[in-house]
C-alpha positions in Angstrom: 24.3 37.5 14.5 21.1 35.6 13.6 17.6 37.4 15.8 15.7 34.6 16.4 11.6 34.9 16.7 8.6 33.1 17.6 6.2 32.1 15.2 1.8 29.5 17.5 -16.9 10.0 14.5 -21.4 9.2 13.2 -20.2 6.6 15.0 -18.7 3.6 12.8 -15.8 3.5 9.9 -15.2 1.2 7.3 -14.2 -2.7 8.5 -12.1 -3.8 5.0 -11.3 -7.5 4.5 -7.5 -7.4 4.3 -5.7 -10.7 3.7 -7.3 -13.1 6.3 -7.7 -10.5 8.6 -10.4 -7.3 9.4 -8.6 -4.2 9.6 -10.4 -0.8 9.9 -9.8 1.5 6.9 -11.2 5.0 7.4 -10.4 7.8 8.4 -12.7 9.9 11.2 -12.5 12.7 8.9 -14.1 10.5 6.1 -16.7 8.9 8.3 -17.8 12.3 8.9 -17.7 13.3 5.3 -20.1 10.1 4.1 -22.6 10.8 7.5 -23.0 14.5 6.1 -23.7 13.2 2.4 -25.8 10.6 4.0 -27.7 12.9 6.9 -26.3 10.4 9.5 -30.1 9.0 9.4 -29.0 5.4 7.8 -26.4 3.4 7.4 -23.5 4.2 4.8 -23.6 2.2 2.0 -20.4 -0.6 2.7 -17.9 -1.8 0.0 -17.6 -5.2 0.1 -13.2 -4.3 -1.0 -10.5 -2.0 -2.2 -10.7 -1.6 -6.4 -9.2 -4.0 -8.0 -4.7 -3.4 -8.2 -5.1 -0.6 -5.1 -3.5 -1.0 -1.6 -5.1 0.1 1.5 -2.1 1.5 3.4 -2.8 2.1 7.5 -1.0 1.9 10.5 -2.0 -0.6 12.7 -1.0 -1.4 16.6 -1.3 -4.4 18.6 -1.8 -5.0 22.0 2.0 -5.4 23.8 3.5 -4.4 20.4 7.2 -2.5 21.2 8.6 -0.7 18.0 12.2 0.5 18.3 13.4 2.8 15.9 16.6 4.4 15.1 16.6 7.6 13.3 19.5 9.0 11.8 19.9 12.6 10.2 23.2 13.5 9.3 24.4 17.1 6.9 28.1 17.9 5.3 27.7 21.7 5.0 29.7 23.7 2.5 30.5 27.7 2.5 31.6 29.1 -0.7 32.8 32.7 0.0 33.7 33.3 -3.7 36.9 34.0 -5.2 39.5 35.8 -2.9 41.7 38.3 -4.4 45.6 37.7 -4.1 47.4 40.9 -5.1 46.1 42.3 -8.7 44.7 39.2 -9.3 41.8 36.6 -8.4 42.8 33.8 -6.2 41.4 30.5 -5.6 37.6 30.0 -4.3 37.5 29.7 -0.2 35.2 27.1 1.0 35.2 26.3 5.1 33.2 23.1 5.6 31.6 21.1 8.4 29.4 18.2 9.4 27.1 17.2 12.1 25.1 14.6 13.2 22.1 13.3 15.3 21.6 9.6 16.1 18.7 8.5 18.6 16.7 5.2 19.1 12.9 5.7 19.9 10.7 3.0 21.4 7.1 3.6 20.3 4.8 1.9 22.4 0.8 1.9 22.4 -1.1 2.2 25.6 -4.7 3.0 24.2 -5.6 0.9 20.9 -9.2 2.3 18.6 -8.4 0.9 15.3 -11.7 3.0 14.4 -10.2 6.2 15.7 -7.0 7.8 17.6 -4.9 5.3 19.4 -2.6 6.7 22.2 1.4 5.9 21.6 3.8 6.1 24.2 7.2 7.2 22.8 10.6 6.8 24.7 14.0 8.2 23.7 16.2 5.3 24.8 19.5 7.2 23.5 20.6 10.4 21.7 24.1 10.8 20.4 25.2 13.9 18.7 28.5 15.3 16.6 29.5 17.8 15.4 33.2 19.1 13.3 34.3 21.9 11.3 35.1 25.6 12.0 31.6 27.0 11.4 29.6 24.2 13.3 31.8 24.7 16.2 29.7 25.3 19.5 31.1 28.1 21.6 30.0 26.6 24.8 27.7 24.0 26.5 26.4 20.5 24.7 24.2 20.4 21.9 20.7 21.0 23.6 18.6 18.4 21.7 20.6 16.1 24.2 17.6 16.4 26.6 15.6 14.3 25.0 17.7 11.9 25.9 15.3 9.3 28.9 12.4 11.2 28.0 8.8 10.1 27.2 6.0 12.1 25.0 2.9 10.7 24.4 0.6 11.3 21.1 -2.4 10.4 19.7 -2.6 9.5 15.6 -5.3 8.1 13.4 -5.5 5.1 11.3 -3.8 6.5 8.8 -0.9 8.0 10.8 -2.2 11.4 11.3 -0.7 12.9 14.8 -3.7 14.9 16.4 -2.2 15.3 19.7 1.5 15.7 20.4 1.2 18.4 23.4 3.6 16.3 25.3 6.3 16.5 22.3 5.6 19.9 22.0 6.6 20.7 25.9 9.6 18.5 25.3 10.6 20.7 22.7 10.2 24.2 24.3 12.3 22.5 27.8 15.0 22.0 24.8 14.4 25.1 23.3 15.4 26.9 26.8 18.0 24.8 27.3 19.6 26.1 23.9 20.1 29.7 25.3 23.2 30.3 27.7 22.6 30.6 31.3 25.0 33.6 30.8 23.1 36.5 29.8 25.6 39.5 30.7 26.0 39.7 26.7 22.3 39.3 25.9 20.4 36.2 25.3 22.3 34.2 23.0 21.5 30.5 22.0 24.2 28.2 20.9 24.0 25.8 17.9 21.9 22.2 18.1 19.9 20.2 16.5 16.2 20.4 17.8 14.9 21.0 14.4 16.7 17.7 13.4 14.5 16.3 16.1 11.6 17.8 14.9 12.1 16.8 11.5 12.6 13.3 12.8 9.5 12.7 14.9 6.9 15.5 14.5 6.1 14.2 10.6 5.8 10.7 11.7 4.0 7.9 8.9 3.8 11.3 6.5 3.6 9.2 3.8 0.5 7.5 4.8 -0.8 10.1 6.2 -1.1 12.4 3.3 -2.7 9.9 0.9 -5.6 12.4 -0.6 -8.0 9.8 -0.6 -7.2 6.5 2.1 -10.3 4.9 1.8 -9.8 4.2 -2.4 -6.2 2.9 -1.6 -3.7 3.2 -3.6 -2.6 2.2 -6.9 0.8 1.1 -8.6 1.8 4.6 -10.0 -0.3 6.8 -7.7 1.6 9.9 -6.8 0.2 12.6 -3.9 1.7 15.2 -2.4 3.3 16.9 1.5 5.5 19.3 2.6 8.5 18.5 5.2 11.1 20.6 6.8 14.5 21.6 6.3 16.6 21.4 9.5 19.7 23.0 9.4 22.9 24.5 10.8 21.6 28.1 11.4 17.8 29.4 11.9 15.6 28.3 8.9 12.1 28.2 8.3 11.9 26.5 5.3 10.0 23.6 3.5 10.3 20.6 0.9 7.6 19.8 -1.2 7.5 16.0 -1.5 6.1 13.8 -4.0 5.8 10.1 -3.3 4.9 7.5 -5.7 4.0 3.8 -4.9 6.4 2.3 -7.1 6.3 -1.4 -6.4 4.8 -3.5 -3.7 6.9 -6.7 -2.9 6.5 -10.2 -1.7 8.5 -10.8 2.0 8.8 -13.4 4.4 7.4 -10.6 6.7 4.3 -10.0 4.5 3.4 -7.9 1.6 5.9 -4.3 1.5 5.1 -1.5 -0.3 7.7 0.3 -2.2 7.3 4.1 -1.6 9.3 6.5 -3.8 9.7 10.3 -3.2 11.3 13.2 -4.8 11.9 16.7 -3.4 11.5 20.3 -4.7 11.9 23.7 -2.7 8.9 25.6 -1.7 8.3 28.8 -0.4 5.4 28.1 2.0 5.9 26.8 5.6 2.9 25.8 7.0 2.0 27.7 10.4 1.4 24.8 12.9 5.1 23.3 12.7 6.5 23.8 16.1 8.8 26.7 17.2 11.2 24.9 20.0 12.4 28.6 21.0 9.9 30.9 23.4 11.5 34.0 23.1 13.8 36.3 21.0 17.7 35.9 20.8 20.8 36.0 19.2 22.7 33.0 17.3 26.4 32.5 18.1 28.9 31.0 15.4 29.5 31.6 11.9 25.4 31.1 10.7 24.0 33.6 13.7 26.6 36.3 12.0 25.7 35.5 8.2 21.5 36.5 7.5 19.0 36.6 5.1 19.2 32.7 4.0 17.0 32.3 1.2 17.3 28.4 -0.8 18.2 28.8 -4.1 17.4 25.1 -5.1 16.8 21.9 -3.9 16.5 18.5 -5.2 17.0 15.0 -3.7 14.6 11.8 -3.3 13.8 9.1 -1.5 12.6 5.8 -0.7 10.3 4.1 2.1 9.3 0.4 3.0 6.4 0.0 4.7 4.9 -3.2 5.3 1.0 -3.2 4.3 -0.1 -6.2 6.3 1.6 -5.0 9.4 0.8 -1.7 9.0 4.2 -0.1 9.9 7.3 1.5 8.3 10.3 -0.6 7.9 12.7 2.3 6.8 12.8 5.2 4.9 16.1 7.3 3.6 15.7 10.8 2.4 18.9 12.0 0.5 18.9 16.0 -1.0 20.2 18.9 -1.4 19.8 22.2 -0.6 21.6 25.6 -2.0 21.6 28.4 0.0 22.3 32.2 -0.5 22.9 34.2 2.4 24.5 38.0 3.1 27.4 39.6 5.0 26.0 41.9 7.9 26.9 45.8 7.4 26.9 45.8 3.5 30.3 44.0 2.9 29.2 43.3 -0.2 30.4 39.4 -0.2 27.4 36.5 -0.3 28.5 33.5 0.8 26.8 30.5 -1.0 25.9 27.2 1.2 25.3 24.0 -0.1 23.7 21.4 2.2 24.1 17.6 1.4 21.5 16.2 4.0 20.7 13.1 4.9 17.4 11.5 6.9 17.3 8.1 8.1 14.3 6.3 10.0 14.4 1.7 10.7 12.9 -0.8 12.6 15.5 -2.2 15.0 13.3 -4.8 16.6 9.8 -5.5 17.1 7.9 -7.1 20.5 4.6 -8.4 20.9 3.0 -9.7 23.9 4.8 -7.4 26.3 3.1 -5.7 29.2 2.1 -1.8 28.6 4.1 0.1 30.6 2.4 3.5 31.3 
């Protein structure tokens, strides 16, 4: 069995002319940054637009604006336990396999707008379905706990640029899920079954990433500019591990919507998590099922990539689909000498189901 652990505005931005419309460009961390050059004694020299063949990429809220998303992250996982002797000689490779599945839709809704700062968001899981086959995805009791979300509400503040500053409220969501994971049962020790919070996490904590990690917003982007992030790998058992991403604006397109930029991404594995990505579990335990007995997963490889649409003069994702894969090594308790290879073929889904305007905040 897997032991389980805890880990822990100057006072004016940028106005751009974008389109036929005004639409505030910097970032409060950038405001700050020009005040200090500029002793915050006079006014910061203004740019009159973006360089010529860049793209200011924000997100932007309305008044009565109602986003409904559906995010969709979906794995077929594959054990390799090597070749398997048959009398004097070597038989055929075993391999046990499984799947499982998280589908929820997420109404984002903003109750505070400050285009020049950090806008409040009200976000609502409508539904949450879950699935889950195969031998060593099997739960051993109870329903997946990332269920819970399921009629819940979080609030969160971001930036302009789609940086989340505040997302206390997801975070408490996540440790009431967390405790839900762990059987109520504890004659046998404090054991957590299988689910997919992480799934969750990877779904919603890392939110507009791709905006949000542009090095330098208030220069836009050009066709061909590449920057870099880090996500997270959800999976079956307990890993803290990380992708480093590389996105690309590869095209922007021409829509009866407006203008879309075309954002590519490619994956690689890193070794580094960084320390402030949530922990949904508050205290020690042991993992049931086939990936609490196997330990010491380390990724061998990774590689996938991706592609996002996010409309500029809207300032909101369309879609994005990350497809990779992962290889993992992992060891037999006791010294039986066998390691097991795992191969992960994951999939990450995020699109815009409908959009509102005009409707009455709700808080």
């Amino acid at each position: 069995m897997h032991i389980g652990s805890v880990s822990g505005p100057c006072t004016r931005m940028y106005v751009w002319q974008k389109g036929m419309k005004l639409r505030a460009t910097l970032l409060v961390l950038v405001v700050l940054l020009l005040c200090v050059l500029a002793g915050c004694n006079g006014a910061v020299d203004e740019r009159a637009s973006l360089a010529p063949g860049t793209e200011l990429l924000s997100v932007d809220f309305r008044t009565g604006q109602v986003l409904r998303y559906k995010f969709v992250s979906s794995r077929q996982v594959t054990i390799d336990w090597g070749q398997m002797r048959k009398g004097s000689g070597k038989g055929k490779s075993k391999l046990d396999k499984s799947s499982e599945s998280l589908d929820m839709v997420v109404e984002l809704r903003p109750v505070e707008i400050d285009p020049y700062g950090l806008s409040t968001v009200k976000a609502k899981c409508e539904s949450i379905k879950l699935k889950r086959s195969g031998n060593p995805g099997r739960r051993s009791s109870g329903r997946d706990a990332a269920g819970t979300f399921r009629g819940k509400s979080w609030t969160f503040k971001v930036s302009p640029i789609g940086k989340i500053e505040d997302y206390t409220k997801f975070y408490d969501l996540l440790q009431q899920a967390g405790a839900k994971a762990i059987r109520a049962n504890r004659s046998q020790g404090t054991i957590k079954d299988p689910d997919m919070i992480y799934d969750v996490i990877a779904l919603q904590w890392f939110l507009w990433d791709s905006i949000s990690s542009v090095e330098n917003p208030a220069e836009g982007v050009a066709l061909g500019d590449e920057w870099h992030s880090r996500l997270s790998i959800p999976g079956p058992m307990i890993l803290r591990a990380a992708r480093d991403v590389t996105y690309e604006l590869a095209e922007v397109r021409d829509s009866n919507d407006g203008r879309l930029a075309v954002i590519h991404s490619s994956f690689a594995p890193t070794s580094s998590v960084p320390r402030s990505w949530p922990v949904p579990y508050s205290e020690p335990f042991m993992m049931s099922g086939m990936f609490g007995f196997l330990r010491s997963y380390k990724v061998a490889s990774l590689d996938g990539e991706g592609e996002e649409i996010f409309d500029i003069d809207a300032g909101m994702t369309r879609r994005y689909e990350h497809k990779y894969t992962v290889q993992l090594q992992a060891s037999m308790p006791l010294g039986l000498g066998v390691n097991p290879k795992i191969t992960i073929e994951q999939t990450l889904r995020m699109k815009l189901l409908t959009e509102k305007t005009g409707v009455k905040n709700q808080n």
